[in-house]
N, C-alpha and C positions, 0 to 999 in steps of 0.2 A: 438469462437473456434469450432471447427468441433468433430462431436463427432464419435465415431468408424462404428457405423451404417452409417451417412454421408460418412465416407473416404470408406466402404466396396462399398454404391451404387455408388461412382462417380468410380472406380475403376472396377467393374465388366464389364460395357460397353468395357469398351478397352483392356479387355482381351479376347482372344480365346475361342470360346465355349466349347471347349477340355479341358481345365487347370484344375488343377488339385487343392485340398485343400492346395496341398504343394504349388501350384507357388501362392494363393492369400496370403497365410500366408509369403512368403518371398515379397510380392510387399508390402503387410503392412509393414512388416520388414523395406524395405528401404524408405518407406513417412517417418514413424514414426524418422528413423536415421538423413535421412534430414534435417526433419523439427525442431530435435532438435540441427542440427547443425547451421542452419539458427540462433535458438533464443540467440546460445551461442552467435555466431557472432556480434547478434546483441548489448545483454547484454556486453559481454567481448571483442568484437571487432577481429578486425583480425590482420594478418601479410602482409606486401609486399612477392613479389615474391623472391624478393631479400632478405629479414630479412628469408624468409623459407628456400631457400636454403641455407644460411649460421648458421640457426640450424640444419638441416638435415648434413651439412658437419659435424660439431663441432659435431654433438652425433654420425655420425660414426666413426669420428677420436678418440672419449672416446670409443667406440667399442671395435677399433683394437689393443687399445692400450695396 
């Protein structure tokens, strides 16, 4: 596993020399969101496209209701 010093140096190259502490602190932000989305995925699995949309309907229609 990568540790924060690794994910900062492979990250600074392909940023702008300009950037600022905010924009490295929100590109950590979204590796770290990722990566823990990946592990859920991985662990917990996923949904089709079609079982997503049709929870996305069903929790708007408890919404509106």
């Amino acid at each position: 596993m990568s540790t924060t010093k690794d994910k900062v140096q492979s990250l600074l190259p392909q940023l702008p020399d300009d950037c600022s502490i905010d924009d490295i602190q929100y590109h950590l932000y979204v590796i770290e969101k990722v990566m823990r989305g990946l592990e859920v995925a991985k662990t917990v699995g996923t949904v089709t496209q079609v079982e997503a949309k049709k929870q996305l309907r069903n929790a708007s229609q408890r919404h509106l209701s």
